[in-house]
Every structure is written in structure tokens, then in C-alpha cells.
C-alpha positions as semicolon CSV with decimal commas, in nm:
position;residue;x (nm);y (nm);z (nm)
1;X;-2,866;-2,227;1,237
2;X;-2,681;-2,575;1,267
3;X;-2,902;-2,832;1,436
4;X;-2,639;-2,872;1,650
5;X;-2,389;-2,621;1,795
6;X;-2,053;-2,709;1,925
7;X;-1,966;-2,585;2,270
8;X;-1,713;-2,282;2,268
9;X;-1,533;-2,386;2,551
10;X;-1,176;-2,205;2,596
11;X;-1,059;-2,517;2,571
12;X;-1,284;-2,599;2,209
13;X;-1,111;-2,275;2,089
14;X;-0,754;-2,351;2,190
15;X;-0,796;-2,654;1,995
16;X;-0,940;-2,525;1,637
17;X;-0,660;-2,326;1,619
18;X;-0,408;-2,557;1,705
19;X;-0,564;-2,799;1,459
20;X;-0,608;-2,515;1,168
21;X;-0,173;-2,468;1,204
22;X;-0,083;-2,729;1,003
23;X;-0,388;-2,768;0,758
24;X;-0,242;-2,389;0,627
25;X;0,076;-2,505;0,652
26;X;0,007;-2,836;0,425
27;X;-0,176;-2,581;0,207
28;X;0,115;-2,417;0,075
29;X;0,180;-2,452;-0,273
30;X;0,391;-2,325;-0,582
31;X;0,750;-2,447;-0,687
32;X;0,927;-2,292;-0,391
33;X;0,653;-2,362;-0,172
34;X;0,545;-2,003;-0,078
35;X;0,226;-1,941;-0,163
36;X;-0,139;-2,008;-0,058
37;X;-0,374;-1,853;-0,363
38;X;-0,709;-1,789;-0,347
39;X;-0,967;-1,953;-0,576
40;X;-1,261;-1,822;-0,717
41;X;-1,468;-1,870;-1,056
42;X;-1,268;-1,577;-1,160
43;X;-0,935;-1,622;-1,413
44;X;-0,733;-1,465;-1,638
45;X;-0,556;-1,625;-1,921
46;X;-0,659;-1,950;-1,761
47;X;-0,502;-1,895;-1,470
48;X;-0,549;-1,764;-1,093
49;X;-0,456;-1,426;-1,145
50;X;-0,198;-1,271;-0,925
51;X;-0,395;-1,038;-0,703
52;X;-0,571;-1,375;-0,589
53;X;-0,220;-1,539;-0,543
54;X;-0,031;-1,278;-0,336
55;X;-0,377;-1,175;-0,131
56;X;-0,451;-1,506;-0,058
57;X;-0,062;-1,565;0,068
58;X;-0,058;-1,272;0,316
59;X;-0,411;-1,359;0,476
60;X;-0,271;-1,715;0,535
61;X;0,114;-1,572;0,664
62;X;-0,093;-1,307;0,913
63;X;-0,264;-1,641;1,046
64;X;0,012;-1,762;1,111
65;X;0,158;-1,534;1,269
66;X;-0,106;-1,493;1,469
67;X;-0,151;-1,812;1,606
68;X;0,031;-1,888;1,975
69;X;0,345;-2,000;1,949
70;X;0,480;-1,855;1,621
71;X;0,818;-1,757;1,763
72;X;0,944;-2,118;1,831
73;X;0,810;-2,282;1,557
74;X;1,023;-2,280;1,314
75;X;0,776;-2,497;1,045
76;X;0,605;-2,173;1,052
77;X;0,898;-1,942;1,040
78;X;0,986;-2,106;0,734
79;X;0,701;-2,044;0,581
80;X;0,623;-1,717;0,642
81;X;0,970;-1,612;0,479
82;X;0,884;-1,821;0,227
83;X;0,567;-1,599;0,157
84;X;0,765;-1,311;0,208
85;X;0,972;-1,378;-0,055
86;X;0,699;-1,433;-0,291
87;X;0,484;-1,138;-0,148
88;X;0,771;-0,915;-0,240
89;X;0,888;-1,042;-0,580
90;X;0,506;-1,035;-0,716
91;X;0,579;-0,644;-0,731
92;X;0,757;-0,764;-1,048
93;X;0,462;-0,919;-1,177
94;X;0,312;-0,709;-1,490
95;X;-0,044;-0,788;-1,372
96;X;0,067;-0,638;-1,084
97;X;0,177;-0,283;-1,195
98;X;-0,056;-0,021;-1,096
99;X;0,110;0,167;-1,407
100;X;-0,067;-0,075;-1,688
101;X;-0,390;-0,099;-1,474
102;X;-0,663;0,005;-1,663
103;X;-0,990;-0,080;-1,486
104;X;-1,262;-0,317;-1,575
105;X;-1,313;-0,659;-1,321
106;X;-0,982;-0,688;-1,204
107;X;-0,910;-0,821;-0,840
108;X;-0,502;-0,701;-0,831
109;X;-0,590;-0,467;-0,579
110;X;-0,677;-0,748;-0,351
111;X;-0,277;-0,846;-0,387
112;X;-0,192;-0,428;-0,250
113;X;-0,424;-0,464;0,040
114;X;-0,302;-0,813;0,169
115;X;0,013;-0,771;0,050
116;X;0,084;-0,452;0,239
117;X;-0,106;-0,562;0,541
118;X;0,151;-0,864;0,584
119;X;0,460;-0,711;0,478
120;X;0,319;-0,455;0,771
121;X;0,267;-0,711;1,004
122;X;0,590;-0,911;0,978
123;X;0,810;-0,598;0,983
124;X;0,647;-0,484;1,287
125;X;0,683;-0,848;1,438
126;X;1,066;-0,855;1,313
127;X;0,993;-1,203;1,130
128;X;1,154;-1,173;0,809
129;X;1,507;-1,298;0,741
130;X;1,782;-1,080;0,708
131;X;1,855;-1,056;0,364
132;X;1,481;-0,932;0,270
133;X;1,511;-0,620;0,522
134;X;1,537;-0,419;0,166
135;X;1,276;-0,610;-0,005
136;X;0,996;-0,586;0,177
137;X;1,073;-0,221;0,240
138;X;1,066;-0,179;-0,121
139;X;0,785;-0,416;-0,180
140;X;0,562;-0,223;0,087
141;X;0,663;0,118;-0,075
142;X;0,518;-0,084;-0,387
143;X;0,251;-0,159;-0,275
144;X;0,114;0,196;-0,061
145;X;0,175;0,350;-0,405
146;X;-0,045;0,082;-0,608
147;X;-0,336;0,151;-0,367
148;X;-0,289;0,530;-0,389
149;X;-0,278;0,509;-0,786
150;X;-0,603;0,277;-0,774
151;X;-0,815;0,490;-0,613
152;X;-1,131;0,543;-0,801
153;X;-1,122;0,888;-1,009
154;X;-1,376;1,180;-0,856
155;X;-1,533;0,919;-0,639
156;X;-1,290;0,783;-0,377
157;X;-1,266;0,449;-0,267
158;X;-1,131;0,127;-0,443
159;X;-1,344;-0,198;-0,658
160;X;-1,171;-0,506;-0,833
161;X;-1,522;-0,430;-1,074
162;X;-1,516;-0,091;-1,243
163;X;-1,586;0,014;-1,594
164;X;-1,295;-0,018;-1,835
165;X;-1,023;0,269;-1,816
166;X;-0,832;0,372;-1,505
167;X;-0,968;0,720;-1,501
168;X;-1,353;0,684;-1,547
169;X;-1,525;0,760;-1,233
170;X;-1,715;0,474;-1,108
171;X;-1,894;0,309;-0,817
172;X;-1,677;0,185;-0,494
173;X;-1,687;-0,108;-0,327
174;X;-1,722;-0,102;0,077
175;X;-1,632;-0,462;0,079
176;X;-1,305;-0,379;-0,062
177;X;-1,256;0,018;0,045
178;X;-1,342;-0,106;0,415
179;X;-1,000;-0,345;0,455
180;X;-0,796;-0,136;0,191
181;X;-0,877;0,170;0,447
182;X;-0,773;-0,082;0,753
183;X;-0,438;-0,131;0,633
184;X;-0,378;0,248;0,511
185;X;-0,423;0,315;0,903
186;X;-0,210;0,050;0,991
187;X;0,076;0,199;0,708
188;X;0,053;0,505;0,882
189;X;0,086;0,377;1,243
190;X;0,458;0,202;1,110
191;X;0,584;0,544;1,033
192;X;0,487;0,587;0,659
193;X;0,331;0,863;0,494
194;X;-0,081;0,822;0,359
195;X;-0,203;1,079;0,206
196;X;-0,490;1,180;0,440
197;X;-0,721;1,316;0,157
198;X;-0,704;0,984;-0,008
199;X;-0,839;0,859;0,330
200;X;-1,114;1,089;0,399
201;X;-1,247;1,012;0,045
202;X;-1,250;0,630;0,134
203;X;-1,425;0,698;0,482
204;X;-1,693;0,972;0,273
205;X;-1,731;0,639;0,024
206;X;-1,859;0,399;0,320
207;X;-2,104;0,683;0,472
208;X;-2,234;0,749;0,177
209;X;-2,300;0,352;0,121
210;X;-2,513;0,359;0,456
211;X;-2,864;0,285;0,353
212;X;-3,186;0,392;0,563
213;X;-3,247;0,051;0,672
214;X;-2,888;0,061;0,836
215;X;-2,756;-0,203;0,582
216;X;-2,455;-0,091;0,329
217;X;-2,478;-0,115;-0,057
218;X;-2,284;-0,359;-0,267
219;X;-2,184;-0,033;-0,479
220;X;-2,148;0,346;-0,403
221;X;-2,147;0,598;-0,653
222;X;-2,140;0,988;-0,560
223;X;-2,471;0,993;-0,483
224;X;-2,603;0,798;-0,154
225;X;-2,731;0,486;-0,255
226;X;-3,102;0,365;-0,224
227;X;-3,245;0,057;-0,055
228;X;-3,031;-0,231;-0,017
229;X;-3,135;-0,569;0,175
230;X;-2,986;-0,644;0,512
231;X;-2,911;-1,007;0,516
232;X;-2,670;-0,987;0,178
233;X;-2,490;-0,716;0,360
234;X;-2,406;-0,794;0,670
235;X;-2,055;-0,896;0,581
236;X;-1,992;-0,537;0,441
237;X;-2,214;-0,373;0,737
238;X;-1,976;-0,509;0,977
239;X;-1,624;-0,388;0,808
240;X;-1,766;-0,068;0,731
241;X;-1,891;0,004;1,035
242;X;-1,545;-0,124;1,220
243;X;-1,363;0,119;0,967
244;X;-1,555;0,413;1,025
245;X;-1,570;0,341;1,433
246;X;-1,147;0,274;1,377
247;X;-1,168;0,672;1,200
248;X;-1,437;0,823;1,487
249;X;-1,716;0,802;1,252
250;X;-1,947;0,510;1,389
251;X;-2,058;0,468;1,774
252;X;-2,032;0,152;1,975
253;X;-2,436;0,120;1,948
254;X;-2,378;0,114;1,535
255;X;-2,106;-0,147;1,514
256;X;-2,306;-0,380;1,767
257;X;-2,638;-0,293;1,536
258;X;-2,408;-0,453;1,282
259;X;-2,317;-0,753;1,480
260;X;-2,699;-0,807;1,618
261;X;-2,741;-0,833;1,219
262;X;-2,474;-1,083;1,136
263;X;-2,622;-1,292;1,412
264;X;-2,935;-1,241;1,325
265;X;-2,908;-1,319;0,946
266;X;-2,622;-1,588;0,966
267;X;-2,835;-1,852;0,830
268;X;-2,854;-1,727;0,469
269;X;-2,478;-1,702;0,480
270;X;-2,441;-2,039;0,525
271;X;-2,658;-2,129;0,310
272;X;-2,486;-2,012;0,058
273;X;-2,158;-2,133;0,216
274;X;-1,929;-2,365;0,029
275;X;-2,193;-2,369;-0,293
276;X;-2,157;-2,301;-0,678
277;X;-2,212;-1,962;-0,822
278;X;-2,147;-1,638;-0,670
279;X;-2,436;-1,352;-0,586
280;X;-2,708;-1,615;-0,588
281;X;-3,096;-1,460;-0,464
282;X;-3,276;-1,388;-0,266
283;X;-3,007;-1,136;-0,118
284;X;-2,714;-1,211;-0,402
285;X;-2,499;-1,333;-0,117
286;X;-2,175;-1,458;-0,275
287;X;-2,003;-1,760;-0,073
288;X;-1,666;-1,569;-0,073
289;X;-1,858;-1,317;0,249
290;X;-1,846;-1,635;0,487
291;X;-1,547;-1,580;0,666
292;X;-1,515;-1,234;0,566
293;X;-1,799;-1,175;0,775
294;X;-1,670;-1,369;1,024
295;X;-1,384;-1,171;1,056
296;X;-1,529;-0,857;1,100
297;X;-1,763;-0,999;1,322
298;X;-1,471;-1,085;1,557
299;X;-1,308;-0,721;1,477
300;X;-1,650;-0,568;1,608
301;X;-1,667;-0,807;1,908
302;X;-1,355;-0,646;2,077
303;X;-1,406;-0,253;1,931
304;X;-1,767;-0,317;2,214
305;X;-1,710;-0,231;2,564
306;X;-1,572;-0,500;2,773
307;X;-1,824;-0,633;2,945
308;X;-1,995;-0,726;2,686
309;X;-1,735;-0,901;2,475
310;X;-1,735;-1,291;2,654
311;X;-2,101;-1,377;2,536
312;X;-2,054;-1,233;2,188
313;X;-1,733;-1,395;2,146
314;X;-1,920;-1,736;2,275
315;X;-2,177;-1,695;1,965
316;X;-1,946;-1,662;1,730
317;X;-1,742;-1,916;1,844
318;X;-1,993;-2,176;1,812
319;X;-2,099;-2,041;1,435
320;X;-1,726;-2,087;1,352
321;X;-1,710;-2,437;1,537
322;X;-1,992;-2,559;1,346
323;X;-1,882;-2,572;1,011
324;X;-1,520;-2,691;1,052
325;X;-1,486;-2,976;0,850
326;X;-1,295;-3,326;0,972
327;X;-0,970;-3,227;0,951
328;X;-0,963;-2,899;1,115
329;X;-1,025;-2,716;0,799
330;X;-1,271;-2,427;0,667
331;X;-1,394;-2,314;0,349
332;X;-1,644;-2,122;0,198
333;X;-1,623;-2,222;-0,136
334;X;-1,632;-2,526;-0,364
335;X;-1,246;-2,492;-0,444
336;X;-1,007;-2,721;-0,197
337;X;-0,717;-2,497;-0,220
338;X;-0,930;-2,182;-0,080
339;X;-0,919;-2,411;0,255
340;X;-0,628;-2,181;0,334
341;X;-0,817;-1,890;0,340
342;X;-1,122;-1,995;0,454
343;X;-0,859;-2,163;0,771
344;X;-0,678;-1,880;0,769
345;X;-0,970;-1,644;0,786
346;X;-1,147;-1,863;1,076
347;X;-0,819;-1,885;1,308
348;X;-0,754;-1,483;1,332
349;X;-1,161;-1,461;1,401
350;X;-1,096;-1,709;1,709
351;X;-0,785;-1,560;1,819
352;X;-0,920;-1,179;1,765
353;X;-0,897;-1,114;2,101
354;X;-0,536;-1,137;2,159
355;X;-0,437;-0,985;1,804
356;X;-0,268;-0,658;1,811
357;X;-0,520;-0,382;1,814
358;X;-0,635;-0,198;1,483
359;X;-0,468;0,094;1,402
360;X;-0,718;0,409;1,436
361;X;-0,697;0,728;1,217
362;X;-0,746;1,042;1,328
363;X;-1,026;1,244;1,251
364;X;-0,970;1,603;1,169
365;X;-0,971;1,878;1,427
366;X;-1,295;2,041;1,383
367;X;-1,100;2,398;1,337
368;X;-0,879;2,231;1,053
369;X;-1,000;2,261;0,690
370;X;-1,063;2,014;0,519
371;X;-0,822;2,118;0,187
372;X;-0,906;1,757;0,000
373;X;-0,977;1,799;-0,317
374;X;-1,177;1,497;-0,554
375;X;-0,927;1,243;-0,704
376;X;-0,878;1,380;-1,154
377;X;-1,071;1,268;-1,372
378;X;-0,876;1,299;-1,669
């Protein structure tokens, strides 16, 4: 833990994200100004690869959106349409097409989930100008699609790290099925069609990647995994177990398990916070789970009964608080640009608690076969 924690005042809280506005905003970058990439160790040709580029730009539009306000600021109008623009012409992208994707580390699937989820978001929230109306209905169309024809073969579940070759089976990722499953519910709450057995493979991936010890493994094959260390996996622990409570598969009592672990084990992610490498020992925690973490952490806060919300939402509070840097910024890694994520990511954890619900899906009847069949495998 910090030697010393900052108050969480309502007042403390009100002002973080106030402050974190226009760091994300000064954060945009690109000719047209309209995007906010992510940065990692990871490139391709040299370059941030796309996935990164249009993920990283819908976390940072959601924020803020999210943030009080949004309607009459038009700074921030302006820059969410920007994103929009570039959100929805990165369909075009060939790195993009789930038609040449052929496995092997590859983090475009990053770009569907976060791509979709804003393009959701801002349609719902009737944000985008006019002349896009078409666009991002064709771009989210895009994008559902993608995720559907990314799904790992005779396993379920998604991973921007499989084995070369779209149609070898391979293990899943909860860290990425978990928020990819999210935003399928949320696709389906706006009216489109998911195909539910695509779903119920996902949500049979993150059981399955429930060790004994309660913690989640970094991988899930077919078989249920083995031992896996709690303090590398809280950040997974707590999405999967928000995804599977969001589908009527987790309790209450399992999701705050999860929490009473982040808290618990926060120190060894910060120690990795904001440092070189990636899955570094003892628990191979990768600095990129920092605000993840913290998001779900702030997801799991409000799925508890009420009562018990306020002091959890205090405790996290004051983790959060305590490693904003001078200017009102976060980040988790050693990149400057990834401050708008790491911002981005940190605002919607403080303002959880007035963001629109997550969508739930429903669970099958228990008189209603179950007629999925596994994804091909040739």
C-alpha cells in the first residue's frame, strides 16, 4: 500500500475526474486528431498496430462520455465524433479484416471489442453527427461479425495469443473473453442479433478457467485448468466473475470474494505498475492489469448489494487517488501516450456508479435445450 492514502472525499472524486477531462482530451493524436492508441512493447511492422489504435480510441471516447457534463461541452463533442470517424473507417483497415486473420499473437480483436462497445455507447447516447448515422451502423455490423468470426475453433472464447492459423483450436483468454462477452450483451440489449451459442461457449470458457483456489487462469483450454496463483489474477478474477454474475452464473458472495482479493493483493499490482517488461515473477503480473483491474473492481462494487457499496467504493477510491500523477493523469505503463488509457480507464472506475448499468444475458430456461454445438475445426 502507498504510505500515504489520499482521502476519497466526494468532493476528492469530483475533482480527479474533472482534472482527467482535458489530460484525454490533450491526448488525442493522429493527423485529424481522432485517435488515442494504446502502447505496449508489442508492434507490427514498426508500428502500433491497429487493434491497439482503434481499442485504445473507444476506451478514451466512452470516458468521455461518461464524464458529467458531456452534453454541453462541445471540446468533447468534437472529439468524440472525431473518434467516431476513425473508429468506423478502421473497418477498412486490412489488419483489421477478420477475413485475412489467421491467428498467432495478434491483439486486432482488442479494436472489435472497444470498437463495438463505443460505437454501442454513442448510438445509444445519440452523440454522433448526422452524416455518420450509416457509418457506424455499418461499422458496428463490422465489427459483431469480426468477433463472431474470431472465436476460437472447438474451444470458445477469444485470445490476441493463439497458435498460428485461424482454425486450430487453442487456449482462451478470460482477460479478453470476459469484456468481449460484456459488450456481446450490451449488442444484444441495442436490438442486434448474437448468436447465443457463441455466448454460452464464452461463459463455459470462464467456468472452466475457475481454479480450486478461486483464482482464474491466464489460459483455458478444454480441459479445466490446474493451479494458478491468486495475486497475478485478480484483474481477470474480477471481470470474470462480473461476466458470469452479468449471465446468472456467479453469486454476490463470489464477485465480492473477487474484490476482497483485489484489495487484498493490490500491492503487487502496483508494484509492477508503470515498470518495464510485461509478466514479470513472482505472479507474471503484466503492468497493462492496473487499471483493468481497477475497472472491474468498480464494475463489482455496484453488481454488491447496496448497502455495502459506500465503503468499497471509499477503498478504491483512495487506491485510484494515490497514484495519479501531477497533472491529473494515470498510467500503468512506461509509454506517455498510454496516459489516455490509463486516464481513461481510472475516470469510468470513479464515476462507475452513475454509468449506465451492464447489460445482463439471459440464462437459458432450464426446460430449453441447449442445441449449441462446438465452434469447426476445419
Amino acid at each position: 500500500m502507498p504510505a500515504e492514502l489520499t482521502a476519497a472525499t466526494p468532493a476528492a472524486i469530483a475533482e480527479a475526474i474533472t482534472l482527467a477531462v482535458p489530460v484525454i482530451l490533450g491526448l488525442q493524436e493522429g493527423e485529424a486528431r481522432a485517435e488515442w492508441p494504446y502502447e505496449g512493447v508489442y508492434r507490427v511492422r514498426g508500428q502500433i498496430p491497429i487493434g491497439y489504435r482503434v481499442g485504445g480510441t473507444g476506451i478514451a471516447a466512452v470516458a468521455l462520455m461518461r464524464a458529467p457534463g458531456f452534453a454541453d461541452d462541445a471540446a468533447r463533442r468534437d472529439a468524440v465524433g472525431r473518434a467516431a470517424r476513425f473508429v468506423c473507417a478502421s473497418t477498412a483497415h486490412p489488419l483489421m479484416s477478420h477475413e485475412t486473420y489467421a491467428g498467432g499473437y495478434d491483439v486486432r480483436g482488442w479494436g472489435y471489442t472497444y470498437g463495438l462497445w463505443f460505437l454501442l455507447e454513442a448510438q445509444a447516447a445519440g452523440v454522433l453527427p448526422d452524416d455518420l448515422a450509416q457509418p457506424a451502423r455499418d461499422a458496428t455490423a463490422f465489427y459483431l461479425r469480426a468477433i463472431a468470426q474470431t472465436e476460437i475453433p472447438g474451444v470458445g472464447g477469444w485470445s490476441y495469443s493463439r497458435a498460428p492459423g485461424r482454425d486450430r483450436p487453442g487456449p482462451a483468454s478470460p482477460f479478453m473473453t470476459a469484456p468481449t462477452l460484456q459488450v456481446l450483451f450490451e449488442a444484444r440489449r441495442r436490438g442486434h442479433e448474437v448468436d447465443a451459442a457463441i455466448i454460452e461457449r464464452g461463459l463455459a470458457v470462464l467456468e472452466r478457467g475457475r481454479t480450486g483456489s478461486g483464482a482464474v487462469s491466464y489460459a483455458v483450454g478444454p480441459e479445466r485448468p490446474g493451479r494458478d496463483l491468486t495475486p497475478g489474477a485478480v484483474g481477470r478474477m474480477l471481470a470474470t466473475e462480473c461476466t458470469l454474475f452479468l449471465a446468472g452464473r456467479s453469486s454476490q458472495a463470489t464477485v465480492r470474494g473477487a474484490l476482497d482479493a483485489f484489495l487484498t493483493h493490490w500491492g503487487w499490482l502496483e508494484a509492477r505498475r508503470a515498470k518495464p517488461g510485461t509478466h514479470e515473477g513472482p505472479y507474471a503480473i503484466a503492468p497493462y492489469y492496473f487499471f483493468y483491474a481497477h475497472y472491474y473492481a468498480a464494475q463489482a462494487i455496484e453488481l454488491l448489494p447496496e448497502p455495502e457499496r459506500a465503503e468499497y467504493r471509499r477503498r478504491l477510491a483512495q487506491l485510484i487517488l494515490a497514484v495519479r500523477a501531477e497533472d491529473g493523469s494515470f498510467n500503468d505503463r512506461v509509454f506517455p501516450r498510454t496516459a489516455g488509457y490509463g486516464t481513461a480507464m481510472a475516470l469510468m472506475s470513479l464515476a462507475m456508479q452513475d454509468a449506465p448499468a451492464p447489460a445482463r444475458w439471459e440464462a437459458l430456461a432450464p426446460d430449453r435445450p441447449d442445441t449449441s454445438q462446438p465452434a469447426p475445426t476445419e
